[in-house]
C-alpha positions in Angstrom: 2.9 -24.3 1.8 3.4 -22.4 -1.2 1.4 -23.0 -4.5 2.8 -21.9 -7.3 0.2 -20.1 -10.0 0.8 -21.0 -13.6 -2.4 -20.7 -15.2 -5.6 -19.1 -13.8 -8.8 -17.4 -15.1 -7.4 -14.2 -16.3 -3.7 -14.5 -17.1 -2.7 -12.6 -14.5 0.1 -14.8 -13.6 1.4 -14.8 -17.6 0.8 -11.2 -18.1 2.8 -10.7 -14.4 5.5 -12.8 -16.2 5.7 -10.1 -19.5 6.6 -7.5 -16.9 9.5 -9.6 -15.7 10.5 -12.8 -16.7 11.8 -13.9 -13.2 8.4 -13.3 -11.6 6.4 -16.2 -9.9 2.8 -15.9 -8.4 2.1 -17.9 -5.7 -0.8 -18.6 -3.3 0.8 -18.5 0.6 -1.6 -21.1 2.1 -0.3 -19.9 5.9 -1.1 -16.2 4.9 -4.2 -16.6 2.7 -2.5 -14.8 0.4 -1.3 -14.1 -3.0 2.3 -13.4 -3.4 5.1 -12.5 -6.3 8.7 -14.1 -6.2 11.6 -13.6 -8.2 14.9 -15.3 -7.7 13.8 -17.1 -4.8 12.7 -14.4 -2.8 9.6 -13.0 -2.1 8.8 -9.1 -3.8 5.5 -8.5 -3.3 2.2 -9.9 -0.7 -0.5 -8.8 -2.8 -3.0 -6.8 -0.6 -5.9 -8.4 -2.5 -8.3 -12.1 -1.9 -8.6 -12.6 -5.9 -6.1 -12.7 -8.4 -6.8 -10.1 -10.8 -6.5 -7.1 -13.1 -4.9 -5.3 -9.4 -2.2 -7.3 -9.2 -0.8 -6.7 -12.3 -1.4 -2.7 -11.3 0.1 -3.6 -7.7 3.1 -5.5 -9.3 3.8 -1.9 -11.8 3.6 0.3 -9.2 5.6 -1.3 -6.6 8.8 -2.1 -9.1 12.5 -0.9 -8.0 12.5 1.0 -11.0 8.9 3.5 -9.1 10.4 3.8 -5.4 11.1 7.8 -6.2 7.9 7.8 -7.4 6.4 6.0 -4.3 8.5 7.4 -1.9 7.4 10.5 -3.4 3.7 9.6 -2.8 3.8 8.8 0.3 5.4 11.5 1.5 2.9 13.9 0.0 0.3 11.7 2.2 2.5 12.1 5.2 2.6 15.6 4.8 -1.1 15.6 4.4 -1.7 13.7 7.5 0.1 16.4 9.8 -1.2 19.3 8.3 -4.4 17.7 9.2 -3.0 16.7 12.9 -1.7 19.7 12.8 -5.3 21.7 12.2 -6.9 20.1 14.9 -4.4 20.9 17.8 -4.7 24.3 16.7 -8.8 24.0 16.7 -8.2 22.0 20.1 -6.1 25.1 21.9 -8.3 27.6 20.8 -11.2 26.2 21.8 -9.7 25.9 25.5 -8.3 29.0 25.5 -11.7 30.5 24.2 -13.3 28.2 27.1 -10.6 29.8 29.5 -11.4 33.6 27.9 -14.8 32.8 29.2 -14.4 31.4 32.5 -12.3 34.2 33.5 -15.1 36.7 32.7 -17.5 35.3 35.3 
């Protein structure tokens, strides 16, 4: 069942609404969740409990108009993760070739 959010504590759903007039909040009761629709789809499952001042963030950052921007993000984390995979097979070989160095000494 889906609840549709008009009016809560902090305007969040209004001030969601000034970014894009088409924007709905509504509260997911089989996910437990928060989520934003526009034109009778679903755009966004908020990653957050509480509506809040995040949501408005969340709905900014994740607009058609940021994907280069995201894309560009995650990317730069991806490419962060495998120079860090990439680090520890190297530390990983050494030390067994450093182990077999040693073994082959005895």
């Amino acid at each position: 069942m889906k609840l549709r959010i008009i009016n809560d504590l902090y305007d969040i759903a209004s001030r969601i609404k000034e970014i894009d007039k088409r924007y709905e909040i509504y509260f997911e009761t089989e996910l437990q969740k928060f989520t934003l629709w526009a034109n009778g789809k679903r755009q966004v499952v908020f990653p957050y409990d509480t509506l809040d001042v995040r949501a408005i963030e969340y709905t900014y950052a994740t607009r058609v108009e940021n994907v280069d921007k995201l894309i560009e993000e995650i990317d730069k984390k991806n490419e962060k993760y495998q120079q860090g995979r990439t680090a520890l097979m190297q530390d990983k070989v050494e030390d067994e070739f450093s182990r077999r160095l040693r073994l082959a000494k005895i």
